[in-house]
Structure formats: structure tokens, C-alpha cells
C-alpha positions in Angstrom: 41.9 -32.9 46.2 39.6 -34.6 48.8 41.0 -38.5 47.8 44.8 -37.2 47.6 44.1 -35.6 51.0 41.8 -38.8 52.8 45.3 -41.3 51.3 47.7 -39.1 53.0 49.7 -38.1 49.7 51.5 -35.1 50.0 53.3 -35.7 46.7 49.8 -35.6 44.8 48.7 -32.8 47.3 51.5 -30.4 46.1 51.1 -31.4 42.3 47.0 -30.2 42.9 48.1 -27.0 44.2 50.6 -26.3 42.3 48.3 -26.7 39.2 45.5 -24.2 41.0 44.0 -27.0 42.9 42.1 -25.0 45.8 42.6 -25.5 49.5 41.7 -22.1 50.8 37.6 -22.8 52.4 37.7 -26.4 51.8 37.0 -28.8 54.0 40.1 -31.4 53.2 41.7 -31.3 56.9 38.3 -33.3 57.9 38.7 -35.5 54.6 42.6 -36.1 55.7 41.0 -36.8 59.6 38.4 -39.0 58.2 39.2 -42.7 59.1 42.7 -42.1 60.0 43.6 -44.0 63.2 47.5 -43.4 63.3 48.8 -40.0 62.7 52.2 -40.8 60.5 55.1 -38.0 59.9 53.5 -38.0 56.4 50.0 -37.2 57.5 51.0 -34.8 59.3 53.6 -33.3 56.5 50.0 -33.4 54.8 48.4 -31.6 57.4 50.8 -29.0 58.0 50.4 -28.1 54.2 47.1 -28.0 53.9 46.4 -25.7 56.9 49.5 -23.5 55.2 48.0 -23.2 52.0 44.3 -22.0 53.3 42.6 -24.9 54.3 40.3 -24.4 57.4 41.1 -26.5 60.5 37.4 -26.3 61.6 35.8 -27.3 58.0 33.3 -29.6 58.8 33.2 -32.9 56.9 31.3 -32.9 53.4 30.4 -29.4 54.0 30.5 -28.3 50.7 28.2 -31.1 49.7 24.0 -30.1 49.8 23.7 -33.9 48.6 25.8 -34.9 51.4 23.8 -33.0 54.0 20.3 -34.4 52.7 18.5 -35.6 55.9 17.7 -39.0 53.0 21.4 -39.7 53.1 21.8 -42.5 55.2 25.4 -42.3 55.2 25.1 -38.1 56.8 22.4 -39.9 59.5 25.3 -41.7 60.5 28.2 -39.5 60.4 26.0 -36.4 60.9 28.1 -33.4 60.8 31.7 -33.5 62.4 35.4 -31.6 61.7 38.5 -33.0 61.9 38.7 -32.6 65.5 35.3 -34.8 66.5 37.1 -37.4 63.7 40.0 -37.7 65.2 38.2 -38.0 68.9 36.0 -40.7 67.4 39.0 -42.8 66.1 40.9 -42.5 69.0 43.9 -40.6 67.3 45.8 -38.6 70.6 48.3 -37.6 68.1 46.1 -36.0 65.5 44.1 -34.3 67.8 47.3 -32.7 69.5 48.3 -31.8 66.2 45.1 -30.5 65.0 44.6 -28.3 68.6 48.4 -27.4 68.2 46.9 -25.4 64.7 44.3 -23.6 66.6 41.4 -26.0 66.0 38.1 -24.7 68.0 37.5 -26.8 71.1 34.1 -25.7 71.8 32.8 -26.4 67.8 29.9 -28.8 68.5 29.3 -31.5 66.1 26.2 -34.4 65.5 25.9 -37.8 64.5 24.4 -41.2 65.7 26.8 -41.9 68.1 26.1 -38.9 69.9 22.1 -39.8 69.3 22.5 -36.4 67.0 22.5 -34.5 70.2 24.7 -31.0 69.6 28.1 -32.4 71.3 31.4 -30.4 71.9 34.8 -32.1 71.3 35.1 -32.3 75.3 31.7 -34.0 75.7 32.1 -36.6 72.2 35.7 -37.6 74.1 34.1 -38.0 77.8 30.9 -39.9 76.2 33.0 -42.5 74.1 35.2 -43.3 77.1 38.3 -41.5 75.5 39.6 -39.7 78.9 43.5 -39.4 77.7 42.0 -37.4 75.1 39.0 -35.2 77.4 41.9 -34.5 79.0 43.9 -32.7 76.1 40.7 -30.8 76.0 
């Protein structure tokens, strides 16, 4: 579920759930966030399916994963812990993070990760500090 919903295909997506695949508590919104610098009409098709069938706008990123969120993994040092909206900020994606505010996404959820020095950061602050002010303004 997590690779069909980080590749943007809602075909495969459909097939998962159809055969039981569970959305409902996952965090897939942030795996389809993760990475994605243009929002396409299929993404967000995707999107809009996922948050139908259960899927939590506000998941964080890898959250399911205690491996993941091991202070030795350098890749979680990096990425620390972020949602779909903070992604979306980071990349630069106006589009998605319309969409994703559009279904109800938490603008006051604070996220962590090296870029922010792992200092607690809300959505507002992340956009402001990485220069993104068309998108601290959607905020």
C-alpha cells in the first residue's frame, strides 16, 4: 500500500483495497506527500481516495514504524517526524498543500527534523523558516 500510494497509482490503490488492503489509521497520505513536487490530477484522484477510504490526513510519516523512529536511524535524524502537510511545505508543493488543508489537515500539528535543527515547528513556522511565503500565506 505504502509504494502504490508514494508512485501515485490509483489503479493499484483500488486493487489493494478492494482485496482488504487497509487505509483506515495508516499513514499513506504522508507516503503519497513524500517527495512529490507537482501535484497531478492523478495524485490527487489518489489523495481524494485515500482520505475517503479512512486514511488520516495528519498521519505522520513512518509512523507505524518503531524501526523507523529509532533515534540510530540516520535516515529518521534527517527526516525526523513530519505529515503530509510539513512534506508538502518542504517540497514546495502550493497545490498539495491546498489540497491537503482543503481535507481538513491540522495547521498547528508541529513536526521535527534537521532542517528545522529538530526544534518542534508548526506548518506556519517550517514555511516562514524555508523562505516559502506563498505558502505561510495559505497558512
Amino acid at each position: 500500500m505504502q509504494q502504490a500510494a508514494s508512485t501515485g497509482s490509483l489503479g493499484i490503490l483500488k486493487k489493494l483495497v478492494a482485496h482488504e488492503g487497509a487505509t483506515a489509521g495508516t499513514d499513506l497520505v504522508a507516503h503519497l506527500a513524500f517527495g512529490l513536487r507537482q501535484l497531478t490530477k492523478a495524485r490527487l484522484e489518489g489523495l481524494h481516495f485515500l482520505v475517503d477510504h479512512g486514511a488520516p490526513v495528519d498521519a505522520y510519516y513512518m509512523s507505524q514504524s518503531k524501526a523507523w523512529r529509532s533515534p540510530s536511524n540516520p535516515v529518521f535524524a534527517k527526516y525526523g517526524q513530519q505529515n503530509a502537510l510539513h512534506l508538502a511545505i518542504s517540497e514546495g508543493n502550493r497545490d498539495l498543500v491546498k489540497a491537503l488543508l482543503a481535507l481538513g489537515a491540522n495547521k498547528e500539528l508541529e513536526i521535527f527534523s534537521l532542517k528545522t535543527g529538530l526544534r518542534q515547528t508548526t506548518p506556519s513556522e517550517l514555511a516562514l523558516f524555508l523562505g516559502r511565503d506563498d505558502i505561510a500565506e495559505l497558512l
